[in-house]
C-alpha positions as CSV (number, residue, x, y, z in Angstrom):
1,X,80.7,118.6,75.5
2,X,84.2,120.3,74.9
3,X,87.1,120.1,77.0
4,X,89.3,123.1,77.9
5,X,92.1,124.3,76.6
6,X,94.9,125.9,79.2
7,X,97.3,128.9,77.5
8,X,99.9,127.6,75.0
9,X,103.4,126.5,76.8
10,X,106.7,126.5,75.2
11,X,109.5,124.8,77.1
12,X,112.9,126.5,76.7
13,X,115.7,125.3,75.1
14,X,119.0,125.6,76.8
15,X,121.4,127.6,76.0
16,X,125.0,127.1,74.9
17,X,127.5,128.4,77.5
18,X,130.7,130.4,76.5
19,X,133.8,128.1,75.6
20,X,137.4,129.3,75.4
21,X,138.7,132.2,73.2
22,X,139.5,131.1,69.3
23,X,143.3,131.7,69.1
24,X,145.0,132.1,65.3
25,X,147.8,130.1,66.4
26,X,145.8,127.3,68.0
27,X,145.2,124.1,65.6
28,X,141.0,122.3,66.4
29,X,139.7,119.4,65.5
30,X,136.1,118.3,64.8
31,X,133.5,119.1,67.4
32,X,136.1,121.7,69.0
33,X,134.2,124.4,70.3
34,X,135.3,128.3,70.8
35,X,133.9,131.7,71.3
36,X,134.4,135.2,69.7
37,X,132.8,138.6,70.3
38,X,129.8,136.5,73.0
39,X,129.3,133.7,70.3
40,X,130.2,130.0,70.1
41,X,131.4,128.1,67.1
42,X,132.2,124.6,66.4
43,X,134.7,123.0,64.1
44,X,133.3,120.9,61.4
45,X,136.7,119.3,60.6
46,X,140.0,120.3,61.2
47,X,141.1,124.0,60.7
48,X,143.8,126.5,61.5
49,X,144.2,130.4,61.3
50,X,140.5,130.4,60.4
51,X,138.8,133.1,62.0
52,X,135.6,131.6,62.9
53,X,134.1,134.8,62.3
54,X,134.5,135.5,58.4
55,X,134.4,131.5,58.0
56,X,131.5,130.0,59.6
57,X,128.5,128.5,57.4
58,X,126.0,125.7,58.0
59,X,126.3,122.2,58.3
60,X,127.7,120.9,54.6
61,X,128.2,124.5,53.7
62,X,131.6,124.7,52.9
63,X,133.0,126.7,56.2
64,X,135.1,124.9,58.9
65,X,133.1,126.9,61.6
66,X,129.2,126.5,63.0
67,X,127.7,129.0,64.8
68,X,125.8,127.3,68.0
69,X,122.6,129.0,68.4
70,X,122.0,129.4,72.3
71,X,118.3,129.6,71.2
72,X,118.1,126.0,69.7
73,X,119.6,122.8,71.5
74,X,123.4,122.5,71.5
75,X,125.4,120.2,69.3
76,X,122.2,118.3,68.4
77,X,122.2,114.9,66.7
78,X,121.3,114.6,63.2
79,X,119.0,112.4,61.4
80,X,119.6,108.5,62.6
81,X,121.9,107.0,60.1
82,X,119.9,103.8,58.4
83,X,121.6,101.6,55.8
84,X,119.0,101.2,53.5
85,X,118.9,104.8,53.1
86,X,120.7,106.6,49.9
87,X,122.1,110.1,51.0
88,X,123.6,112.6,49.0
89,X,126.6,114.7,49.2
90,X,126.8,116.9,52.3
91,X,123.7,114.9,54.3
92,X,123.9,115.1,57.9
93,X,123.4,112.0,60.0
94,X,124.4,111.0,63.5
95,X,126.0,107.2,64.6
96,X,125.8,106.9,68.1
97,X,126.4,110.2,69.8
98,X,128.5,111.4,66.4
99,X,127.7,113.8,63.8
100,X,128.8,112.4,60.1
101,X,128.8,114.2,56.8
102,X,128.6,113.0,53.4
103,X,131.5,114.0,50.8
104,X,129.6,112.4,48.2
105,X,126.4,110.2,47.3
106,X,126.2,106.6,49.4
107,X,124.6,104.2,50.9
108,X,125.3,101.1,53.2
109,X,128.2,102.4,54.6
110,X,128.2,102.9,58.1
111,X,129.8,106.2,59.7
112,X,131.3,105.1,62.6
113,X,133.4,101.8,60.4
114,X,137.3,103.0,59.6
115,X,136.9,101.4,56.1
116,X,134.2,104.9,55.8
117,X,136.5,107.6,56.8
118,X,136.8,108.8,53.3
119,X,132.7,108.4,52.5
120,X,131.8,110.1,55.8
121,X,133.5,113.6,57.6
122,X,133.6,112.7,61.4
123,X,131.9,116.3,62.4
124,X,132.3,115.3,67.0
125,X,130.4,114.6,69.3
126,X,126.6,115.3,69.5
127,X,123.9,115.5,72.0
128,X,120.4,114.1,72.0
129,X,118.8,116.0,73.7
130,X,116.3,115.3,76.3
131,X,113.4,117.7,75.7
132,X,113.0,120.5,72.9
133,X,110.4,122.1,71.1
134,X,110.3,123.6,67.8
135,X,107.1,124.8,65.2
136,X,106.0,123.3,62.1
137,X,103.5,125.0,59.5
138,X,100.6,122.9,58.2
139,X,99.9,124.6,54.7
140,X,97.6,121.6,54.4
141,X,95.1,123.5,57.6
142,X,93.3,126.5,55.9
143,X,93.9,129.6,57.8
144,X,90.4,130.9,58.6
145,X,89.6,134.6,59.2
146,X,87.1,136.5,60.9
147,X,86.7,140.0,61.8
148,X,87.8,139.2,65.6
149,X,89.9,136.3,65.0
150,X,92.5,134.6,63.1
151,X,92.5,130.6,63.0
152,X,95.8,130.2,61.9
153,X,98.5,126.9,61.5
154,X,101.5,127.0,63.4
155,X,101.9,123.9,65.7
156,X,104.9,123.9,68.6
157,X,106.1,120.4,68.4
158,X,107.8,119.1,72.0
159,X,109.5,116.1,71.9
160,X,110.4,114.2,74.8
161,X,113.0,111.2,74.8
162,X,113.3,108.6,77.1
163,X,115.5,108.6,80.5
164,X,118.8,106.6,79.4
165,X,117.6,107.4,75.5
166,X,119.8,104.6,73.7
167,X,120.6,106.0,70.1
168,X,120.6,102.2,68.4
169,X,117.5,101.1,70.2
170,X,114.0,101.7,68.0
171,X,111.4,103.1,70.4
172,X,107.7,103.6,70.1
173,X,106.8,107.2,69.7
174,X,103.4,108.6,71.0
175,X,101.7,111.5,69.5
176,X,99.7,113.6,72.1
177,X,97.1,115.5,70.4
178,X,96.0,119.1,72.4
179,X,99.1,119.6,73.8
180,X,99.1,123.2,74.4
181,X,95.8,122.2,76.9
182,X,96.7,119.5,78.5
183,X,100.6,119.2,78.6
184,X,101.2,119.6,82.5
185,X,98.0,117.2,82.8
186,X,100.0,114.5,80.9
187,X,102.8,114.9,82.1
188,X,101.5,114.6,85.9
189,X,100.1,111.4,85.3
190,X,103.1,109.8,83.0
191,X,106.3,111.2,84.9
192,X,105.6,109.1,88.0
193,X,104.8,106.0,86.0
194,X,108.0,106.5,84.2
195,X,110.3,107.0,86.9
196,X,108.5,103.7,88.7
197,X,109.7,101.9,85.8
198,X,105.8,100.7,84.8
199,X,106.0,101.4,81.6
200,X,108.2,100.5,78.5
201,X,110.2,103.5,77.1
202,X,108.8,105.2,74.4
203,X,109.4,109.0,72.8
204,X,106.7,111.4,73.2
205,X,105.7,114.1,70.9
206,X,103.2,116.8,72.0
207,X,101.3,118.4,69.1
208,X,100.4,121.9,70.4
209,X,99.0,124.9,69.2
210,X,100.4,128.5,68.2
211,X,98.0,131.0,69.5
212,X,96.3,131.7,72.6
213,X,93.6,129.7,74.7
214,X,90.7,130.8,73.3
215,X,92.0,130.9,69.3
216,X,93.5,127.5,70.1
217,X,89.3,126.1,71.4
218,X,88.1,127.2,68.3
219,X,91.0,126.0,66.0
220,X,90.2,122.2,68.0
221,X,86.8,122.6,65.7
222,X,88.6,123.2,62.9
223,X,91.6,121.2,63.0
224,X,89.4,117.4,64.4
225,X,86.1,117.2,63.1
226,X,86.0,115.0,60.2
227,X,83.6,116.7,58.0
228,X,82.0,120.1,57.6
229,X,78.8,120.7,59.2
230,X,76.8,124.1,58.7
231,X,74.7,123.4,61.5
232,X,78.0,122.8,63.6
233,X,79.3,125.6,62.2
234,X,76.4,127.9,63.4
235,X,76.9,126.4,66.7
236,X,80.6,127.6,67.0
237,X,79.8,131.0,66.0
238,X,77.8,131.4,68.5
239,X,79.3,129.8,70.9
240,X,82.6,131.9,70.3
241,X,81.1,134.8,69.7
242,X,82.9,134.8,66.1
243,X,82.4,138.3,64.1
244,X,82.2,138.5,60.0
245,X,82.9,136.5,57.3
246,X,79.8,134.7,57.1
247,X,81.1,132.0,54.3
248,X,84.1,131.1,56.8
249,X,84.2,127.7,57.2
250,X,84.7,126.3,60.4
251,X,84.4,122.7,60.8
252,X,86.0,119.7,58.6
253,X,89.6,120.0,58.2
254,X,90.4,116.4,59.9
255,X,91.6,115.1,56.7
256,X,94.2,118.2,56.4
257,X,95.4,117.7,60.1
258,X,96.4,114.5,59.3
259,X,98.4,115.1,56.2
260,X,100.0,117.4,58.5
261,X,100.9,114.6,60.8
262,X,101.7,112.0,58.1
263,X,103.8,114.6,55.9
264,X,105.4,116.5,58.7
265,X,105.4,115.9,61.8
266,X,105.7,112.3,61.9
267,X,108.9,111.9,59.2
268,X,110.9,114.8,61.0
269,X,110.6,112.9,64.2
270,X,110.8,109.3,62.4
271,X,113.8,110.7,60.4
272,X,115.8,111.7,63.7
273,X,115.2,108.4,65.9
274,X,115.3,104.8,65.3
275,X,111.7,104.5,66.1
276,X,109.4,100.8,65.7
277,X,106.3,102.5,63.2
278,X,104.4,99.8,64.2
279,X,103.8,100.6,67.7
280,X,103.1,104.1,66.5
281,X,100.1,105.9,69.4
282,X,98.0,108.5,69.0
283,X,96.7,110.1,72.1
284,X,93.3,112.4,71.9
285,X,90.8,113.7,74.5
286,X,87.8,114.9,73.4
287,X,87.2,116.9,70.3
288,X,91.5,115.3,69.6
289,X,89.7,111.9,70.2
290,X,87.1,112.3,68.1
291,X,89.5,113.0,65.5
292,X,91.8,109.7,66.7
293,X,88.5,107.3,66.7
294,X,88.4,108.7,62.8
295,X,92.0,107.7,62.3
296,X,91.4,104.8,63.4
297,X,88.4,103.4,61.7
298,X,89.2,105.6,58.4
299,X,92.7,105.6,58.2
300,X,93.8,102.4,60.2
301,X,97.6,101.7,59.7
302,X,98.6,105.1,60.3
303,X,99.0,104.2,63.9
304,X,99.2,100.7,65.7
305,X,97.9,102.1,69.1
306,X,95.1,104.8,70.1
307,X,94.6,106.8,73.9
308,X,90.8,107.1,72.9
309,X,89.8,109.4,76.1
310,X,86.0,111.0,76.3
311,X,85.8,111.1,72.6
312,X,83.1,113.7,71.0
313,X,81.1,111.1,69.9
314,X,77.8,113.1,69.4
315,X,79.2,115.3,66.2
316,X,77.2,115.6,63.4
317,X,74.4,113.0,64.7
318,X,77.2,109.8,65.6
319,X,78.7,109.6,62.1
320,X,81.8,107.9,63.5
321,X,79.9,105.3,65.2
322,X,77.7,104.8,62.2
323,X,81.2,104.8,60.3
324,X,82.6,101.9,62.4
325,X,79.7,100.2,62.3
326,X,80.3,99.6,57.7
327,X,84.0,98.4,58.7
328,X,84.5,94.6,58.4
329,X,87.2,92.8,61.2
330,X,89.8,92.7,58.7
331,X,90.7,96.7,58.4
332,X,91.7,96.9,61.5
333,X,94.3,93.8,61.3
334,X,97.1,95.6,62.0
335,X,96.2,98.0,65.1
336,X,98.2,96.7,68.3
337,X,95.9,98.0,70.9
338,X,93.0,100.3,71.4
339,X,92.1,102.2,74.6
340,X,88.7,103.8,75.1
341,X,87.9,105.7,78.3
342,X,84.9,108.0,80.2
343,X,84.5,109.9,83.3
344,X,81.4,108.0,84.9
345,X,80.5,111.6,86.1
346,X,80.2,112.9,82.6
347,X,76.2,112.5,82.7
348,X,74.3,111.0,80.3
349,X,74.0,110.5,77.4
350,X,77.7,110.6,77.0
351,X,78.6,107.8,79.3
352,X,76.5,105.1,77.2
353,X,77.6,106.8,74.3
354,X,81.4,105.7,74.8
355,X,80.4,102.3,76.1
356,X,78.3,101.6,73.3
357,X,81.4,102.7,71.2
358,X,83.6,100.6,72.9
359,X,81.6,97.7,72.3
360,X,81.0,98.2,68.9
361,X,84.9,98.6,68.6
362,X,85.0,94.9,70.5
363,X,83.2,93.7,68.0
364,X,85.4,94.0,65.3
365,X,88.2,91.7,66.9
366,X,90.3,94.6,68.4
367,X,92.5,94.4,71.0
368,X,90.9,96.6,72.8
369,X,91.2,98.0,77.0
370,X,88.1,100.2,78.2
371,X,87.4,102.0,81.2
372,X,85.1,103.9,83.8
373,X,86.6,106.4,85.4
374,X,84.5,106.6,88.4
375,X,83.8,109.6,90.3
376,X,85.1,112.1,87.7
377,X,83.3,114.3,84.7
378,X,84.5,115.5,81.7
379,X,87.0,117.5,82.8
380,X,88.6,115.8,85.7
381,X,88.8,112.6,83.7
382,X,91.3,113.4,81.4
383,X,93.1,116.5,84.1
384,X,93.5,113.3,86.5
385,X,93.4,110.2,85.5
386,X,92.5,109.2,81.6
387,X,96.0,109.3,80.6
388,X,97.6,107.5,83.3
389,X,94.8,104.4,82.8
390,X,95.6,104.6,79.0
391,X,99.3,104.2,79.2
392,X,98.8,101.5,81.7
393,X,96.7,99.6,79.3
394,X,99.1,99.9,76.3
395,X,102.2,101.3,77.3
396,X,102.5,98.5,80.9
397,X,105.7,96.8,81.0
């Protein structure tokens, strides 16, 4: 069973609106902002008779003047400063709602203290902004051709702050797998949970995909599944109709999917925001939570919590389950919480399936919620209600 998978969204970033004219007489300080011939600059430090158009660079490039994209967020915030961390010359961090940059190699010395004025250049004020997307290339995820269709492995990345985002607070992050499908869904059921004030704060970041509907169906295949199947593979071809290359290999690529995560998705958005690992989710539905059930029992202390809705269970004859079932108590010492969930209308045998999964997860001391969701198949589970029951159970104030 196989959920669907709506078009691919990309939210919007706003755009930078015109500031004053850049006089030759006029002296500007860091985080200053001007405009020349339809574009905006800011000064990096203080600057004079500069025109910002033959003396603009990027950050730690030399040039008093940045240009502000209006196609990427304005006057973002850099990398979290951390004091354990060793940064070189011309690094780029942020210290509550402030830009920094190195002049030379340091560590331990905090931007925003006086006695660091000569370690750290004060660059103004930054923003964090609220909601932004940008893509991210998995080298690790083969790119698989056919004669009809491309699987390629570009992944829009949204990440979502907080209301009243606090820039010295650590915050859970949760990583939504099928993004691109269910986004709208998500958000539907944890917007109005949110705003309630039901749940604790935490960042999410949606993990999408870069091609339409039907490419991104088939790339689910590719990108969850733990192991290759031929037989599965034969499936999918037929299923999707798929054209040529008859050595293609379809299924398998879990194991590359989640370098991805580990490598690069998770330290650019660990990197940026004071973040508590620990308390690190993973969301999946379906084929996604197939793949997070393999996280969890093969690859445990990647994430503390798991949103474990309908999982796809049945692939290649129950491996998973017969998986979980070698794993002694103690691997799974440091997971926080476990949700599993199923639509009680998703027939048979996928109902027991998931209960009998649950259970076996019980049995290895985890904390662990489960539900029914009565009334609704495969589908409607997860459109309606599978997300709002997970975050309840591990997200609840």
């Amino acid at each position: 069973m196989k959920a669907k998978t709506a078009i691919a969204f990309t939210l919007a970033s706003s755009a930078v609106f015109a500031a004053p004219a850049w006089q030759a007489g006029d002296i500007y300080q860091a985080g200053e902002t001007v405009t020349i011939a339809g574009l905006d600059y800011r000064a990096q430090w203080w600057t004079q008779g500069q025109d910002p158009q033959a003396h603009h660079g990027p950050i730690g490039g030399g040039q008093p003047w940045l240009v502000l994209d209006p196609n990427q967020p304005p006057l973002a915030c850099g990398d979290v400063w951390r004091s354990q961390t060793a940064y070189n010359g011309k690094a780029v961090v942020s210290r509550l709602g402030r830009n920094y940059l190195a002049n030379w190699w340091t560590r331990g010395n905090d931007p925003q203290a006086a006695g660091s004025r000569e370690v750290w250049r004060d660059l103004g004020s930054c923003n964090y902004v609220s909601a932004y997307t940008y893509t991210l290339t998995a080298p690790q995820v083969p790119v698989v051709q056919f004669d009809n269709l491309t699987l390629g492995n570009d992944y829009p990345i949204e990440v979502i702050l907080p209301p009243d985002f606090q820039p010295d607070t650590g915050y859970p992050v949760l990583y939504v797998l099928d993004w691109s499908g269910l986004r709208d869904f998500f958000l539907a059921q944890y917007q109005p949970l949110r705003d309630a004030n039901r749940l604790q704060p935490f960042i999410v970041v949606g993990v999408g995909c870069g091609q339409d509907a039907f490419a991104c169906q088939v790339r689910r295949a590719r990108d969850f599944t733990p192991s290759h199947s031929a037989d599965e593979d034969a499936y999918f071809r037929y299923v999707f109709e798929l054209q040529g290359a008859p050595d293609a290999q379809i299924t398998g690529s879990a194991a590359a999917f989640l370098s991805f995560l580990k490598s690069e998705v998770i330290p650019r958005v660990e990197r940026r925001y004071l973040t508590t690992p620990a308390a690190r989710g993973l969301h999946g539905t379906s084929f996604s939570a197939l793949f997070a059930g393999h996280v969890l029992v093969n690859d445990t202390n990647s994430f503390g919590r798991y949103l474990i809705n309908s999982p796809s269970l049945w692939y290649q004859n129950y491996a998973l389950t017969a998986e979980t079932q070698t794993r002694p108590a103690a691997a799974f010492a440091n997971v926080q919480r476990v949700f599993v969930s199923t639509g009680s209308a998703e027939g048979s045998p996928y109902v027991e399936d998931t209960a009998a999964f649950a259970a076996l997860l019980g049995t290895k001391q985890l904390p662990l919620g489960y539900a029914v969701l009565e009334g609704l198949d495969h589908e409607h589970a997860y459109e309606q209600a599978a997300t709002a029951a997970g975050l309840l159970d591990s997200y609840a104030r």
